[in-house]
N, C-alpha and C positions, 0 to 999 in steps of 0.2 A: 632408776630404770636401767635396765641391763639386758642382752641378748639371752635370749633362751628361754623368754618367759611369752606369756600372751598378754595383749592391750589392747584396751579399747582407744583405739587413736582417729583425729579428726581428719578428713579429707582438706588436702592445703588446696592441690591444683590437679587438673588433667594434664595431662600430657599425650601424643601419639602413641608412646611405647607403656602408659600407664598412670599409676596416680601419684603423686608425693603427698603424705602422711605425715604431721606435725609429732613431735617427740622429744622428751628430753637431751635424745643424743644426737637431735638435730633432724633436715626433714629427712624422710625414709622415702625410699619406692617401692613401690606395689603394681610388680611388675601388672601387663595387660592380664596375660594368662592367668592372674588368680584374681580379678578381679569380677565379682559375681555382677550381674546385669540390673539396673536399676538404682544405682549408688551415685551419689552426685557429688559436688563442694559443699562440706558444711558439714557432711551426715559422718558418722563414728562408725567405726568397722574395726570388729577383731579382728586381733592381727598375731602372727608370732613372728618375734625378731632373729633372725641367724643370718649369718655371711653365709655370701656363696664361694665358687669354688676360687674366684678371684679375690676373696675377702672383703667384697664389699658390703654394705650393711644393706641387709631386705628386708621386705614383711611378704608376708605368704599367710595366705588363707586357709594352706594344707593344715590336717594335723597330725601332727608327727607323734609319735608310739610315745615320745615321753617330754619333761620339758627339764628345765635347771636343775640338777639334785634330785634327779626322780632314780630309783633302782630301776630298771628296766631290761628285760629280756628282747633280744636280738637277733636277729641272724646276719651271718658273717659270708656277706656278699661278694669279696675280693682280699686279696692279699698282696702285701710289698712288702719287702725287706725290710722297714724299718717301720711296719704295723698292718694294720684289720683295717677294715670298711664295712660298715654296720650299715645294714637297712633298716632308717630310722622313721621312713616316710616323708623323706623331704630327698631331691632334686639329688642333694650333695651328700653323701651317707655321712655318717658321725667316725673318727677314723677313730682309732683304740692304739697307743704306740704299743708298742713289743715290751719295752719296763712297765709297761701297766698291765699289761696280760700277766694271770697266774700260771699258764704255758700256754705255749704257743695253740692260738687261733689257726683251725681249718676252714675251707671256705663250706658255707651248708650248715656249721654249727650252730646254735643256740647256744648262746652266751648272756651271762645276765653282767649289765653295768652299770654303774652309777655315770649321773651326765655331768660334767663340770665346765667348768668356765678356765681354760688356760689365763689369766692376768697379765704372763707377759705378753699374748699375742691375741687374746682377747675374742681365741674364737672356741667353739665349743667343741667338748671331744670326751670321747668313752674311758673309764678309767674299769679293770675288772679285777682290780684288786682290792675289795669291798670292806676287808674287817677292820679298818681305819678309818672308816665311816660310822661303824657300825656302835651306839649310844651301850655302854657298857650300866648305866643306871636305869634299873627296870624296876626298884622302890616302889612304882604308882601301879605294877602288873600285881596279880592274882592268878591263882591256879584257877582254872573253870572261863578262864574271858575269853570269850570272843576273836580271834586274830586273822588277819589276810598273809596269808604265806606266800613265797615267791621262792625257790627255790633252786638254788646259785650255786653247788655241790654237791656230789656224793662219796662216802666214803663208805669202806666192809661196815661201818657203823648204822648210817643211817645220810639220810639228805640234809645239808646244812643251808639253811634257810633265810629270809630274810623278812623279819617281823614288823608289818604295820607301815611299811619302808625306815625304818628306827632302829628295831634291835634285832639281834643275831640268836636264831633258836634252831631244835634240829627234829626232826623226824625219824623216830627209831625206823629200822626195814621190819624186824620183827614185830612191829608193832602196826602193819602197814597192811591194809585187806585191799590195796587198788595198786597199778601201774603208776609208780611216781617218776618224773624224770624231769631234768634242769630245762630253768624256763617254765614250769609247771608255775600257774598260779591258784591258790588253794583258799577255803574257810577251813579255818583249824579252831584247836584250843591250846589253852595253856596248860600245859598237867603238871610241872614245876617250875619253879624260879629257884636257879639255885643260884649258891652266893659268890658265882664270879662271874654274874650279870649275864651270864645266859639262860637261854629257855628250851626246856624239854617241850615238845610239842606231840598234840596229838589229832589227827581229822575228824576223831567221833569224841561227844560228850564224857566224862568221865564220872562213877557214880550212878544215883539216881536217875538223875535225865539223861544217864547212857542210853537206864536201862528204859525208859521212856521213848526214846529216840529209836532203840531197835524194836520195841513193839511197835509203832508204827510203822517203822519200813517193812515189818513183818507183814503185817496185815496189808499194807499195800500191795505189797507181792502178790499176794496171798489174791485178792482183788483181782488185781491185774491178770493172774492164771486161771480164772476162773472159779476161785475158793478155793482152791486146793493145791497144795505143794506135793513134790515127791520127795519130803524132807524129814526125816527123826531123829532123834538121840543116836541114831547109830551110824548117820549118815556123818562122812569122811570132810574133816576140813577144808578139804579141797574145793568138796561141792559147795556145802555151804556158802562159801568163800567166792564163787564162782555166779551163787546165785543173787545171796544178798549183800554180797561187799560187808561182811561181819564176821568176827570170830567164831568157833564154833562154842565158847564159853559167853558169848553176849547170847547166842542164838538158845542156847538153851535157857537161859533167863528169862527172857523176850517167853519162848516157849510156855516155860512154866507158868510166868503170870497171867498169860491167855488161855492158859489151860486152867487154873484153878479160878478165874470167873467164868470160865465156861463160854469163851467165846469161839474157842477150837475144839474139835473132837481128835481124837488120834487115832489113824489108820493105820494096818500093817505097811497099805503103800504110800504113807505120811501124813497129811494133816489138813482137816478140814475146816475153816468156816464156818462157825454154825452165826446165820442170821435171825 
């Protein structure tokens, strides 16, 4: 048992100021304030375990944005000389030192961190310098799977990422039809593994079920406006881009396959529905 994680723990005793909770690392209090109405001696309550600002050991009912070794995006509530203060959703923010920031923390940023457990002082604290966390064996990934992004940099390159909370993948810009920005949490895919255990990543399917994927957003649209877009072959990336969050080279794909079963017609002022 260790702080930072959630328990089901058993109620010991009442107390005026609250409840004491049985635990491996001894009894806990639960303070009054989080104690929900209806709870007696004997019954089991979740709990999460952190020291407060004095260091003592608590449980709390709140739930906080992440728990032990979670990646997590933040915002940077306050600032001292010798680190961050992260709103982490509990009482005591999660501080971040200044040697674990990749540069210095403003206060208002979004920050993404890992949560770790200091050992010599055995309280919990933000670390945001993530790529030594970050599992360099990706052997078991495939191009096409499935992934949860979380996205913890950007570079002229593209957004460098954080896969699955595991491994380290990136985000082309030019490969990007929507607003990404750090802190962002995404469904992606995997469009390579290359062989120094990172991952090219991408938000729309790649192949087939791209082109599957953009015929249906097509037709949604398309729904949605009434059956009809103001959209062709000659319309400008931009729009496209603006309308369906797609390339203008998926869009004509998507296009042409709903055009040769015949479920669109093509207008001068774009493209119809036919039901």
């Amino acid at each position: 048992m260790t702080i930072g994680e959630f328990y089901e723990l058993e109620i010991l005793r009442e107390v005026d100021f609250g409840m004491y909770l049985k635990s491996d690392l001894g009894d806990v209090l639960l303070p009054i304030k989080y104690v929900p109405d209806g709870y007696k001696v004997g019954d089991f309550i979740r709990v999460f375990l952190h020291r407060d600002s004095e260091d003592r050991l608590l449980a709390t009912t709140l739930e906080p944005f992440g728990k032990l070794n979670d990646f997590v995006a933040l915002q940077v509530k306050d600032k001292a000389p010798h680190g961050a203060f992260m709103d982490w959703g509990l009482e005591k923010d999660l501080f971040v030192p200044i040697k674990e920031q990749p540069r210095r923390y403003e206060i208002g940023d979004i920050q993404v961190v890992r949560i770790c457990l200091d050992h010599k002082t055995d309280r919990l604290l933000g670390v945001g310098k993530l790529n030594v966390f970050l599992d360099k064996d990706t052997s078991q990934l495939n191009e096409g799977d499935p992934v949860d992004i979380l996205v913890f940099d950007e570079s002229d390159l593209g957004y460098q990422s954080v896969v699955n909370q595991r491994y380290s993948g990136l985000l082309y810009k030019n490969e990007l039809f929507q607003p990404v920005r750090v802190g962002d949490e995404l469904k992606g895919y995997i469009s390579k593994v290359r062989e120094d255990g990172k991952l090219d990543l991408r938000l729309n399917k790649v192949g087939v079920e791209a082109i599957d994927e953009n015929t249906k957003r097509l037709i949604e649209a398309l729904e949605k406006n009434g059956g009809e877009l103001p959209l062709h072959d000659k319309s400008s990336p931009e729009e496209i881009q603006r309308e369906l969050k797609m390339s203008k080279k998926a869009f004509k794909k998507a296009l042409g396959g709903l055009y040769k079963s015949k479920k669109v017609e093509l207008l001068e002022s774009g493209i119809k529905l036919i039901h």
